[in-house]
KENU-506486 format. One line per 4 residues: number of its first residue (from 1); for each residue x, y, z of C-alpha. Coordinates in Angstrom, 1 decimal, decimal comma, always signed. Layout:
NUM = X:Y:Z; ...
! end
This chain:
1 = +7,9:+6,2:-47,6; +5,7:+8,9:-46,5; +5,2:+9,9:-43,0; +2,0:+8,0:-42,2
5 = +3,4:+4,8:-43,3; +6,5:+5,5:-41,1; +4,0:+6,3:-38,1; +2,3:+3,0:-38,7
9 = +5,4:+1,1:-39,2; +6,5:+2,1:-35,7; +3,4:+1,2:-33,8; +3,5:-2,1:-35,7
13 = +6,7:-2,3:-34,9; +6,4:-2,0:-31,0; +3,7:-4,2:-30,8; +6,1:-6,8:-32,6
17 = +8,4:-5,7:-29,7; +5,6:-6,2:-26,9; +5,0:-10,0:-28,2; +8,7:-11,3:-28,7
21 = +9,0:-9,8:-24,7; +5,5:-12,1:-23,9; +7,0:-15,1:-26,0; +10,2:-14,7:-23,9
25 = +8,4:-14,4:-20,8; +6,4:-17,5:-21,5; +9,5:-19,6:-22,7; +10,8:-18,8:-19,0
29 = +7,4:-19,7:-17,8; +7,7:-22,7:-19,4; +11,2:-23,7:-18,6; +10,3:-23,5:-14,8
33 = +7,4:-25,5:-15,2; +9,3:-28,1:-16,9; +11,9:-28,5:-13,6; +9,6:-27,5:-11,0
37 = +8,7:-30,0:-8,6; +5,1:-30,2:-9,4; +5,6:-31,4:-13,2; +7,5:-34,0:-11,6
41 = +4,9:-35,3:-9,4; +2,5:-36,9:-12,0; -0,5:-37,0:-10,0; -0,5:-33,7:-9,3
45 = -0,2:-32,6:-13,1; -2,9:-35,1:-13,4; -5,1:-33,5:-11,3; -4,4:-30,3:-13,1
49 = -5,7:-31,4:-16,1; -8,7:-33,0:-14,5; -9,1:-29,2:-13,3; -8,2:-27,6:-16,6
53 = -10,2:-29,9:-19,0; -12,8:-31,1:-17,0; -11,6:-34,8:-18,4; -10,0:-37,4:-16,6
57 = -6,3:-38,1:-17,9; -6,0:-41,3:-20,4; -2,6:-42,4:-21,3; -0,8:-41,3:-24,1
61 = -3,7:-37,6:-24,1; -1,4:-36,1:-22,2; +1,6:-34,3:-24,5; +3,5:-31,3:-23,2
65 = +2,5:-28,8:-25,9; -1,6:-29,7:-25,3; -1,4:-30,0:-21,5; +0,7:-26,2:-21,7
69 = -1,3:-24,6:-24,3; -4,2:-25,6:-22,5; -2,8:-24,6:-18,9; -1,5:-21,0:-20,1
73 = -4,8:-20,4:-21,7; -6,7:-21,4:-19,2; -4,2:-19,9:-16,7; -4,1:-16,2:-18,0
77 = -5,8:-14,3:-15,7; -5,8:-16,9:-12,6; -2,6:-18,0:-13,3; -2,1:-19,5:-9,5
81 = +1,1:-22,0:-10,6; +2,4:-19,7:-13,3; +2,7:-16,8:-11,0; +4,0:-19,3:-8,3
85 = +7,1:-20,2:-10,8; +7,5:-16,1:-11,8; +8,1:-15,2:-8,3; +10,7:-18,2:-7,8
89 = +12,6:-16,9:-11,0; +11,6:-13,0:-9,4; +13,4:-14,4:-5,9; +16,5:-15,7:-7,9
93 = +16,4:-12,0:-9,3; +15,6:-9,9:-6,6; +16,6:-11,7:-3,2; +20,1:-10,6:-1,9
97 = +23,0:-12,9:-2,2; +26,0:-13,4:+0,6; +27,7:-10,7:-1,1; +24,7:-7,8:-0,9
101 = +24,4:-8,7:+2,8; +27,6:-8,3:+3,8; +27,7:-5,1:+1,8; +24,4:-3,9:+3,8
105 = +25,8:-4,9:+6,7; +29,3:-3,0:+6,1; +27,2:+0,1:+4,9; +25,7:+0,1:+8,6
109 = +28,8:+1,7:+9,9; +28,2:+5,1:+7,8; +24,5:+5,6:+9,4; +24,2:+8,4:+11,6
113 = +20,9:+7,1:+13,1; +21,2:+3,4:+14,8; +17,7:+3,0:+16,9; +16,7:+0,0:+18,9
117 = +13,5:-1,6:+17,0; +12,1:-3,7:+19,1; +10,5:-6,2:+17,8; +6,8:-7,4:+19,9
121 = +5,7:-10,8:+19,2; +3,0:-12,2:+21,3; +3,1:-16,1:+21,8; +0,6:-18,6:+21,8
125 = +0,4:-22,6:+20,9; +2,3:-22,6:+17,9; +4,7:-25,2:+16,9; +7,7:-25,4:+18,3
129 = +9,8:-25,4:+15,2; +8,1:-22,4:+13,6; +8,2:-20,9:+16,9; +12,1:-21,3:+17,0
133 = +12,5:-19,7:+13,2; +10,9:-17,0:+14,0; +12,8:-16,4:+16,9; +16,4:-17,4:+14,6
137 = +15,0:-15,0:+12,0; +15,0:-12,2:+14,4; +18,9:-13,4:+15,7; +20,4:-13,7:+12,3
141 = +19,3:-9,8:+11,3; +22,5:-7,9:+10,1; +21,5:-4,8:+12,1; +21,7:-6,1:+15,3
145 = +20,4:-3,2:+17,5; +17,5:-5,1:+18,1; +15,4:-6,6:+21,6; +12,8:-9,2:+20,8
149 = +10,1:-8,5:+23,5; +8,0:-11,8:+24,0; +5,0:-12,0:+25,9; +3,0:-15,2:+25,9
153 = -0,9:-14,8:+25,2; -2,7:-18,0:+28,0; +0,2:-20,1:+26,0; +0,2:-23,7:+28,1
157 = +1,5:-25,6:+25,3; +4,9:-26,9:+27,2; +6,5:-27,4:+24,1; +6,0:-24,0:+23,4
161 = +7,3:-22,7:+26,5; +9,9:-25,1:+26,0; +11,3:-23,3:+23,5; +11,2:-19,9:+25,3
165 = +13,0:-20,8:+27,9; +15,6:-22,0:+25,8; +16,2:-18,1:+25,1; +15,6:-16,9:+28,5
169 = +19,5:-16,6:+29,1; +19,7:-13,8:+25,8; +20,0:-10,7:+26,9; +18,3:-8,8:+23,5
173 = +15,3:-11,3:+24,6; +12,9:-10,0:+26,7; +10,2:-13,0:+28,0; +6,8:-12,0:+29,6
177 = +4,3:-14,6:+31,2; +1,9:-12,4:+31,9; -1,1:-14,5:+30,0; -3,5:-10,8:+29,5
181 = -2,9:-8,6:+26,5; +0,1:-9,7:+25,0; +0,4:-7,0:+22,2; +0,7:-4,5:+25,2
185 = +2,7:-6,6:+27,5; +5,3:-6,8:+24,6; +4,6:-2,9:+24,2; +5,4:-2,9:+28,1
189 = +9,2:-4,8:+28,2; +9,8:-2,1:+24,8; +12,6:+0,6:+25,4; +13,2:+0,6:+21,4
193 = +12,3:+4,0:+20,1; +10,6:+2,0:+17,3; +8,8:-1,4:+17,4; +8,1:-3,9:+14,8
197 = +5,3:-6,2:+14,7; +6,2:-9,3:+14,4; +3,8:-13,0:+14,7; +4,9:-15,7:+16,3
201 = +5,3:-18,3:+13,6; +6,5:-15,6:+10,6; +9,9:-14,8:+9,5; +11,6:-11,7:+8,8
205 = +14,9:-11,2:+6,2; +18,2:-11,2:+7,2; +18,0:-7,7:+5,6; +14,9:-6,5:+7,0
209 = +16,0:-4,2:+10,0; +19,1:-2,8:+8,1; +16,2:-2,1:+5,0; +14,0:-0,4:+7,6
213 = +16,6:+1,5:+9,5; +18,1:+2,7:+6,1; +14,8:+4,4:+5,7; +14,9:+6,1:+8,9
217 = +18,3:+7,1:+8,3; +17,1:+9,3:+5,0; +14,4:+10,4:+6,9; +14,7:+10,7:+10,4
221 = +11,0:+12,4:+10,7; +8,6:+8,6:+9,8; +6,6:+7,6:+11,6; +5,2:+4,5:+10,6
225 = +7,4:+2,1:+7,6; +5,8:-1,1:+6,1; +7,2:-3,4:+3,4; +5,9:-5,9:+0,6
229 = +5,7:-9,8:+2,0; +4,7:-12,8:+1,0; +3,6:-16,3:+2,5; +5,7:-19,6:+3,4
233 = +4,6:-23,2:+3,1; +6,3:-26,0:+3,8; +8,3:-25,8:+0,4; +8,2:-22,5:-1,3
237 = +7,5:-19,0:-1,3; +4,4:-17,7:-3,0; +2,2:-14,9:-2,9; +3,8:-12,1:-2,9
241 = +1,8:-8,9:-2,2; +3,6:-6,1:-3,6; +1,8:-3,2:-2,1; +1,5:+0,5:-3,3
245 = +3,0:+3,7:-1,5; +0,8:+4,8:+1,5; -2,8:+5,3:-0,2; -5,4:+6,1:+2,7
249 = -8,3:+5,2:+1,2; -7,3:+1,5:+0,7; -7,1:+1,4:+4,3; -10,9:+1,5:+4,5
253 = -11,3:-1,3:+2,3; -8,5:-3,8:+3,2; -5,5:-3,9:+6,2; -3,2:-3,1:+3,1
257 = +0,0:-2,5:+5,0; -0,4:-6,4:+6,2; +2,8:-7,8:+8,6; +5,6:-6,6:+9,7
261 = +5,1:-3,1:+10,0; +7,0:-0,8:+12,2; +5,8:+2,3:+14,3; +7,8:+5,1:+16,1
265 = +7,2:+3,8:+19,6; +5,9:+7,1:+21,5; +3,3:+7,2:+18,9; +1,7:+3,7:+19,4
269 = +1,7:+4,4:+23,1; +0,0:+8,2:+22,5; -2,6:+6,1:+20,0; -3,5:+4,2:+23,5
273 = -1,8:+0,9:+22,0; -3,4:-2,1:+21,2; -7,0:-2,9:+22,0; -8,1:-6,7:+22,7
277 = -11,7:-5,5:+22,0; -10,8:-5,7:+18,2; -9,7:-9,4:+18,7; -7,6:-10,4:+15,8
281 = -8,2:-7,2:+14,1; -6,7:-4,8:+16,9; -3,3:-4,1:+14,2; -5,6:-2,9:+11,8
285 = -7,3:-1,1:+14,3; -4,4:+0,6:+15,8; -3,0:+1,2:+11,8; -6,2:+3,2:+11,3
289 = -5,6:+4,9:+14,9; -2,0:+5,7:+14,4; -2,6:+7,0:+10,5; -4,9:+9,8:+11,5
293 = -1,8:+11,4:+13,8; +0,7:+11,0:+11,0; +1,3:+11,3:+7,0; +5,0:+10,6:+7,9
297 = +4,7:+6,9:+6,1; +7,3:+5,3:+4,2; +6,7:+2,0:+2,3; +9,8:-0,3:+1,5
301 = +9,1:-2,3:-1,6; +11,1:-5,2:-0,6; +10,2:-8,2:+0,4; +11,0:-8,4:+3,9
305 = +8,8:-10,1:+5,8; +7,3:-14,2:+5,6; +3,8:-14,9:+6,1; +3,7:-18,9:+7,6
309 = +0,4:-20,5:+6,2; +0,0:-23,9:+8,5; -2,6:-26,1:+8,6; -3,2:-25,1:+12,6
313 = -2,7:-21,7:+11,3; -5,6:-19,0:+12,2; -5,3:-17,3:+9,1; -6,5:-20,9:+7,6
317 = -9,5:-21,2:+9,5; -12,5:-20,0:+8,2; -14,0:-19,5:+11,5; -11,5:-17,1:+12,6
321 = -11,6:-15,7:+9,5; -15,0:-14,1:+9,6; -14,7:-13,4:+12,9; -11,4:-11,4:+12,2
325 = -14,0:-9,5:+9,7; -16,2:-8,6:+11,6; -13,5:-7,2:+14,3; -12,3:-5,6:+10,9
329 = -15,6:-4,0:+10,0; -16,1:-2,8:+13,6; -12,3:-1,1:+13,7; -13,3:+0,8:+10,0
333 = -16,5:+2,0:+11,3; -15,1:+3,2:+14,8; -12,3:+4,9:+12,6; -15,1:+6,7:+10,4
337 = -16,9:+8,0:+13,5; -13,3:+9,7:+15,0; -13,2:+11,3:+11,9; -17,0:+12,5:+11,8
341 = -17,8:+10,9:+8,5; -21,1:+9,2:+7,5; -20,6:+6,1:+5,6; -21,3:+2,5:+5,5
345 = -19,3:-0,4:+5,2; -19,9:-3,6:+3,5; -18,0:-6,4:+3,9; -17,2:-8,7:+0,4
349 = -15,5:-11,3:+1,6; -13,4:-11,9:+5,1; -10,9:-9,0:+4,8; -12,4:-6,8:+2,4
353 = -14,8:-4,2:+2,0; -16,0:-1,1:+0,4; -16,3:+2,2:+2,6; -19,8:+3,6:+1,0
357 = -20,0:+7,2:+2,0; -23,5:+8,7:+1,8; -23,8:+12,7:+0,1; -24,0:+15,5:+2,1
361 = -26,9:+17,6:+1,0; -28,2:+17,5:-2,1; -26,1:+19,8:-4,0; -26,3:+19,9:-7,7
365 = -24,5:+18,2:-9,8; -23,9:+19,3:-14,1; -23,2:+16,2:-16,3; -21,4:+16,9:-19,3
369 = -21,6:+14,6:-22,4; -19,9:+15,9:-25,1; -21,2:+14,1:-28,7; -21,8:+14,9:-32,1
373 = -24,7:+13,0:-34,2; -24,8:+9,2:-33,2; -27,9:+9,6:-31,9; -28,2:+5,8:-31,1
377 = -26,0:+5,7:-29,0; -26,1:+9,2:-27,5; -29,9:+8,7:-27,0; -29,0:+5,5:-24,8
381 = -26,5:+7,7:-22,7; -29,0:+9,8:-21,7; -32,5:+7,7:-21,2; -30,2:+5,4:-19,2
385 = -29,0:+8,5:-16,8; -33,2:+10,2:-16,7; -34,7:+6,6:-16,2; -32,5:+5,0:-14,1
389 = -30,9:+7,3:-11,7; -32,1:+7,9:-8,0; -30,7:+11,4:-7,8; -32,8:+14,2:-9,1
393 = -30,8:+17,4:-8,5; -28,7:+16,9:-12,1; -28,7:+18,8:-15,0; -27,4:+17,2:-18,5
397 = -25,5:+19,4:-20,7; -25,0:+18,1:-24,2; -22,2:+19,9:-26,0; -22,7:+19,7:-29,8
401 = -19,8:+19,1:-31,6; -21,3:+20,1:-35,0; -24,0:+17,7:-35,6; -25,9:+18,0:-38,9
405 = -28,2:+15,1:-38,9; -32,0:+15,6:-38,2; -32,5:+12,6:-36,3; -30,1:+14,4:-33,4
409 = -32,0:+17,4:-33,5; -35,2:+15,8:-32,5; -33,6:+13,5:-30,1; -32,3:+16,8:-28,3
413 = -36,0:+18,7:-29,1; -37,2:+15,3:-27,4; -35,5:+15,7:-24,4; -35,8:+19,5:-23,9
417 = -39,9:+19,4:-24,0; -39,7:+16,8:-21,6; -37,1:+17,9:-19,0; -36,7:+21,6:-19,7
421 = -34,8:+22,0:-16,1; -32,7:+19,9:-16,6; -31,4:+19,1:-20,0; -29,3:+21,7:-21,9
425 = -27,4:+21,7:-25,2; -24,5:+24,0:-26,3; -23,4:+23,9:-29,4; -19,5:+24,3:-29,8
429 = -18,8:+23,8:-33,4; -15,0:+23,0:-33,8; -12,3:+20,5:-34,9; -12,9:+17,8:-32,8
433 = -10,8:+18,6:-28,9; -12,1:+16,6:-26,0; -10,4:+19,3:-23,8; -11,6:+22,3:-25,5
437 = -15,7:+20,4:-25,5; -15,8:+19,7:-21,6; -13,9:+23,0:-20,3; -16,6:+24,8:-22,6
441 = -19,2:+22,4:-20,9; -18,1:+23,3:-17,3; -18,3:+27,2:-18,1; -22,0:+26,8:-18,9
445 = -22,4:+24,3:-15,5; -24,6:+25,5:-12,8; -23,5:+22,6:-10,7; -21,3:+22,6:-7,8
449 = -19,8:+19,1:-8,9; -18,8:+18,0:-12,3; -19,5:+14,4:-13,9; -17,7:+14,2:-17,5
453 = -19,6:+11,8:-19,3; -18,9:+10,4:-22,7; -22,0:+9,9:-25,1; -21,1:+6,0:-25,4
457 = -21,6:+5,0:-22,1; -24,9:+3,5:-20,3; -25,9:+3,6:-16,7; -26,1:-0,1:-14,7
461 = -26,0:+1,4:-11,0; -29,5:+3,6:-10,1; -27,7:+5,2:-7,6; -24,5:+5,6:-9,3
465 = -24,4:+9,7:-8,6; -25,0:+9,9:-4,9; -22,0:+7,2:-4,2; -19,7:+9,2:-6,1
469 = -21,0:+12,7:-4,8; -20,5:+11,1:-1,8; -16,7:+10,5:-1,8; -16,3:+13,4:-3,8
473 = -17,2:+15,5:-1,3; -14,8:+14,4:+1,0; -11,9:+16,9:+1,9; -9,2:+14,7:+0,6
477 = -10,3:+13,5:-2,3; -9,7:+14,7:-5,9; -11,5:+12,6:-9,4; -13,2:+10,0:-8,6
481 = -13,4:+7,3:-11,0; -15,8:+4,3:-11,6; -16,0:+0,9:-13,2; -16,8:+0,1:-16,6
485 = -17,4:-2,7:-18,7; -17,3:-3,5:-22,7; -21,0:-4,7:-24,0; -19,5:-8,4:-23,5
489 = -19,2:-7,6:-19,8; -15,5:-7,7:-19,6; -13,6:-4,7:-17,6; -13,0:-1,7:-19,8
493 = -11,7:+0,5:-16,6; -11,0:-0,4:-13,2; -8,4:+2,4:-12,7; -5,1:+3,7:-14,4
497 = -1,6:+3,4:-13,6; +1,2:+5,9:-14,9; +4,1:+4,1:-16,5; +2,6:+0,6:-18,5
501 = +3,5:+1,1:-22,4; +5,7:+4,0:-21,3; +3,0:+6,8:-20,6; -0,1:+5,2:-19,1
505 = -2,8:+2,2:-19,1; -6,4:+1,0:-17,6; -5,6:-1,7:-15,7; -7,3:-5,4:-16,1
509 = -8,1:-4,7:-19,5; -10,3:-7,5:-20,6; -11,1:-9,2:-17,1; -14,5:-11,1:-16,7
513 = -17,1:-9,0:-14,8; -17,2:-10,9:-12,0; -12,9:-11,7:-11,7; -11,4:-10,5:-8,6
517 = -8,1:-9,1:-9,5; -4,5:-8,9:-7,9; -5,7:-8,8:-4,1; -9,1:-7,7:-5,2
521 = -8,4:-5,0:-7,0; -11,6:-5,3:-8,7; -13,7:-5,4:-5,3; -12,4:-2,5:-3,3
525 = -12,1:+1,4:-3,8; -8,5:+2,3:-4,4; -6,7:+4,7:-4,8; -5,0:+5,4:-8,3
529 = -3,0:+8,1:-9,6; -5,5:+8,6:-12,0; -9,3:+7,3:-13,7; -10,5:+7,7:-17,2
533 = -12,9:+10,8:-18,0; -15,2:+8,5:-20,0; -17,2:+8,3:-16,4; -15,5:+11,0:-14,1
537 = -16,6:+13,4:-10,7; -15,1:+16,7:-9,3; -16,2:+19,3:-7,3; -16,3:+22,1:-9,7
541 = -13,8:+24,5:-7,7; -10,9:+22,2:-8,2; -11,9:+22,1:-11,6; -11,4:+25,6:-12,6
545 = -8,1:+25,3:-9,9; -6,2:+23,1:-12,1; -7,2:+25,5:-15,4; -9,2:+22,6:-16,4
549 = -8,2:+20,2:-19,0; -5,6:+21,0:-20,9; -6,3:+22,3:-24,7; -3,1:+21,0:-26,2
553 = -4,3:+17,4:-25,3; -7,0:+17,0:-27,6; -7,4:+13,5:-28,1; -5,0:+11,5:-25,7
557 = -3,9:+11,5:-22,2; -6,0:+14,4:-21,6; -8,0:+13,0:-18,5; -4,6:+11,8:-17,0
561 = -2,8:+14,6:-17,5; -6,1:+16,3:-15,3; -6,1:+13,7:-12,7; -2,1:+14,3:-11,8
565 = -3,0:+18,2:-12,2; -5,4:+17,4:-9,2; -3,4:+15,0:-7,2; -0,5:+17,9:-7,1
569 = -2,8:+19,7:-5,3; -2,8:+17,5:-2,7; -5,7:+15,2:-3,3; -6,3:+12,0:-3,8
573 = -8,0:+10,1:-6,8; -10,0:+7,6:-5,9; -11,6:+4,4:-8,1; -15,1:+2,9:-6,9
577 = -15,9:-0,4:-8,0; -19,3:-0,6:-6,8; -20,2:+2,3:-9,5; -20,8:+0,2:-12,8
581 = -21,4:+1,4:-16,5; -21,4:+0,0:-19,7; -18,7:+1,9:-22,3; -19,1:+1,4:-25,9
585 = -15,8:+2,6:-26,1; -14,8:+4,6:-29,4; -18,0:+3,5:-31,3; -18,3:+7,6:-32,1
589 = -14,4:+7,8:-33,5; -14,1:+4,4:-35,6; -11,2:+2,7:-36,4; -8,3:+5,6:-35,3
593 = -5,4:+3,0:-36,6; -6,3:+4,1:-40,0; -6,5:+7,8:-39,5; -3,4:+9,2:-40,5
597 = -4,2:+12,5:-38,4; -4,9:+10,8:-35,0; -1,7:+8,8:-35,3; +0,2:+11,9:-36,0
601 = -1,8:+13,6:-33,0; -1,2:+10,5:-30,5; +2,5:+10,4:-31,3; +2,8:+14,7:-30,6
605 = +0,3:+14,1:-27,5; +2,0:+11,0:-26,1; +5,3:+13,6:-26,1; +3,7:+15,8:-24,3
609 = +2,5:+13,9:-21,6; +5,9:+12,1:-20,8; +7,7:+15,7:-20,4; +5,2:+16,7:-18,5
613 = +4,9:+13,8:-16,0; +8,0:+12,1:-16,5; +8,3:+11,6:-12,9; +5,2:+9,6:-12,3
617 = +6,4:+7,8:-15,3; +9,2:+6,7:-13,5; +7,8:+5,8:-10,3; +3,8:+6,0:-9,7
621 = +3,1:+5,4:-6,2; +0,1:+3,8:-6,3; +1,8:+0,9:-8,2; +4,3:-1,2:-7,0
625 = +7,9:-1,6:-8,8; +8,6:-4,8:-8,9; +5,1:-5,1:-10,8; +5,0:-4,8:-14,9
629 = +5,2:-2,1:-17,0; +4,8:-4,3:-20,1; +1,0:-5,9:-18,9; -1,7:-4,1:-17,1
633 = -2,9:-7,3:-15,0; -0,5:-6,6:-11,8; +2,0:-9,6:-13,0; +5,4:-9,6:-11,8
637 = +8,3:-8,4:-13,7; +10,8:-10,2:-14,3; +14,3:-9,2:-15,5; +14,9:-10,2:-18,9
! end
């Protein structure tokens, strides 16, 4: 067997791999189903295939291999009971049993570090019986170097205070009637030297000081630690949100780091606490407060803390909701005037936003589309960017990769007569090497910021360059990345995570246009480790920092290996979702599974990148580990 058919054999063979592990994963997903509680309860499956089929259920329609066919199919993407059954099977994995916690809690006597947290928990009409697990939650922790510091927000419920009183007489519970500010009255009864947020009708771990602690005692120095949670009905646990390592610029789209988050004491105080101007809000406000004195920020990915969902719950009322946003809204914009940056900030739905930062200036700004012939579609590319864009301070140069067709000489003949300032070609006759074409592109720039282009791409937003000069710009930031769709308006790009397929993937592959995403990943800037270079801006000096692309990745992983180069300097990538293009992705390479040379190239690049960046193959922190590394939609993983 030659060496091309052995090549082919082994990606035929790992994608035979990839769909036994997805047939095994559904067979679990199936089992579940079978024994959970809502199969059971006919109605409800009746209901669901009222919802699924848009038919009404007639005896005898409904076998189990049509109504699950059906449900998976319709549920791969949504998939709100499916991933409701994965996480009970993820809890039976992942949730410690007797035996951990009295391991954890016989492991406490070798820390050299045993701080008081104290916990705040303002109190205000809440059930009595939530009000009472909560408090039991915070009682049964195996650390137990803990003070519960209540203070009771205009509470007159008597049941309520019923319940407080019942704890008066426990001396690690401090009780505060105060009725005014009760965030800072908590702050107030404090002596902790760390303090944990903690809502009235939530619950925490048994494990989840002893977690947090454990942090602090391999790394006396944090400042602020936050872990993944999820929410509590009156049945189950659902909804997790497993959140990435800290990532600043989600902040300004979303309160990532959510509930239970603790904060080195002094350092809330020296923020100036918690402000009741920002009503429901003021956490996020005082995150964003706190964050701009500190990078010392830990995230635990364990979940540790319960979000309770209630019907009299306020984070079930619409009302409150929007209001909460708009608190929200103001406690992002006050942050972006401490930090002297001009931006806007629109609000997509109650709890999310994008942070739209306007350029500086109006430097200039080199776009480099690298192409050879296709004039079809290369033509597209660039009427799209001269008749559609808002920003006139560009320059387009086209490298020529060794076009010999007549029709692209007079396309590029065309476009020189008619914008002589501003469109260029080089010609850079050579094997075909993506890295070798743009670093020969950004030697002839005379830009100050780079956009990498390809030829197969087409503009939808006008004003698609100032938004991304405009964060690229910014001090912090590194590559920023945008969002692209195939011509059938599915998501061809939405970000990249290190580690899916073993070396890296674009996440939401295949998502509809308009689809939200895990926890809106689809909506809101992010930060990612890296972006593809199909649609890419950098300021040109960090360019020519990081030595540019590197030549030995000619075909593959050559953008990602360029966004980690940046991100060791220090800065962070960023993805913008509200920057759309169309990619025809690959319609000037063909069909590269029958190309005996780029297989051999992909295998010899795809070793390259993992010695490179083995470590962000391991662990990238702008993904979360209990997610998969098998699927590229933010599903759980599951142990097989």
């Amino acid at each position: 067997m030659d060496e091309f058919l052995k090549q082919k054999l082994k990606v035929k063979e790992k994608r035979i791999a990839e769909l036994e592990s997805e047939l095994e994963e559904l067979n679990k997903y199936v089992e579940w189903l079978e024994n959970s509680k809502f199969w059971k309860l006919r109605k409800a499956v009746y209901r669901l295939y009222r919802l699924i089929t848009g038919k009404n259920y007639q005896p005898g329609q409904l076998s189990r291999q049509s109504f699950l066919s059906k449900f998976i199919k319709k549920s791969k993407k949504s998939s709100f009971i499916i991933d409701k059954d994965a996480y009970t099977i993820w809890r039976t994995q992942n949730v410690p049993k007797k035996k951990d916690l009295e391991a954890f809690k016989a492991n406490i006597k070798s820390f050299t570090e045993t701080p008081t947290i104290s916990i705040l928990m303002p109190v205000h009409h809440t059930d009595p019986i939530f009000l009472r697990t909560a408090i039991e939650s915070v009682i049964n922790q195996i650390y137990s170097n803990w003070e519960l510091c209540i203070a009771t927000d205009n509470s007159t419920n008597e049941a309520t205070l019923s319940v407080l009183k019942g704890y008066a007489n426990n001396p690690k519970i401090k009780i505060s009637y105060r009725n005014n500010e009760a965030y800072n009255v908590a702050l107030e009864l404090a002596s902790g030297s760390f303090a944990l947020l903690f809502n009235q009708d939530d619950l925490l771990t048994e494990d989840c000081l002893y977690r947090i602690v454990h942090a602090i005692n391999e790394d006396e120095t944090l400042d602020l630690i936050y872990t993944d949670e999820d929410k509590k009905d009156s049945d189950d646990f659902f909804d997790p949100h497993f959140k990435p390592d800290w990532s600043p610029d989600n902040m300004l789209s979303r309160n990532y780091l959510g509930h239970g988050v603790v904060l080195r004491t002094s350092l809330l105080k020296e923020a100036g606490g918690f402000r009741k101007e920002f009503g429901e809000s003021q956490n996020f406000d005082l995150f964003l407060r706190v964050t701009e004195k500190t990078e010392r920020i830990k995230h635990i990915p364990k979940v540790l803390y319960h979000l309770r969902t209630t019907t009299s719950s306020i984070r079930t009322k619409l009302a409150v909701k929007e209001s909460t946003s708009n608190f929200a809204r103001k406690a992002i914009e006050e942050a972006l005037s401490r930090r002297k940056e001009t931006a806007s900030v629109k609000m997509l739905s109650p709890g999310y936003y994008n942070t739209i930062y306007a350029p500086l200036g109006v430097p200039k700004v080199s776009i480099i589309i690298p192409g050879k012939n296709n004039v079809k579609v290369t033509n597209r590319c660039i009427d799209s960017i001269f008749k559609k864009s808002t920003y006139s301070n560009f320059e387009i140069i086209l490298i020529d990769n060794g076009s010999d067709e007549s029709a692209f000489f007079e396309m590029t003949e065309h476009y020189q007569s008619i914008e002589p300032n501003r469109f260029f070609v080089h010609t850079h006759d050579i094997p075909f090497n993506f890295s070798k074409l743009v670093n020969f592109g950004a030697e002839q720039s005379t830009g100050d910021y780079l956009v990498l282009l390809n030829n197969d791409t087409e503009i939808i937003t006008l004003d698609w360059i100032e938004k991304m000069l405009g964060q690229a710009q910014r001090d912090s930031i590194g590559v920023v990345g945008v969002k692209l769709y195939f011509p059938n308006d599915t998501v061809q790009h939405a970000g990249v995570v290190i580690g899916i397929g073993g070396t890296a993937s674009h996440i939401f592959g295949t998502y509809g246009r308009n689809e939200t995403g895990y926890y809106n990943y689809l909506l809101v800037s992010s930060n990612f480790l890296a972006v593809t270079a199909a649609c890419c801006m950098v300021k040109k000096e960090h360019y020519f920092e990081v030595g540019g692309f590197d030549e030995a990745l000619a075909h593959d992983f050559n953008d990602v290996d360029f966004c980690l180069k940046i991100k060791d300097l220090g800065l962070n990538n960023l993805f913008i979702p509200y920057v759309e293009l169309y990619h025809y992705e690959s319609l000037s390479r063909g069909n590269l599974l029958k190309d005996k040379t780029w297989l051999d190239r992909y295998v010899r690049e795809s070793v390259i990148f993992k010695q490179k960046w083995s470590n962000y193959i391991l662990k990238d922190p702008c993904y979360n580990p209990n997610l998969s590394l098998t699927h590229n939609d933010f599903r759980i993983k599951l142990e097989k």
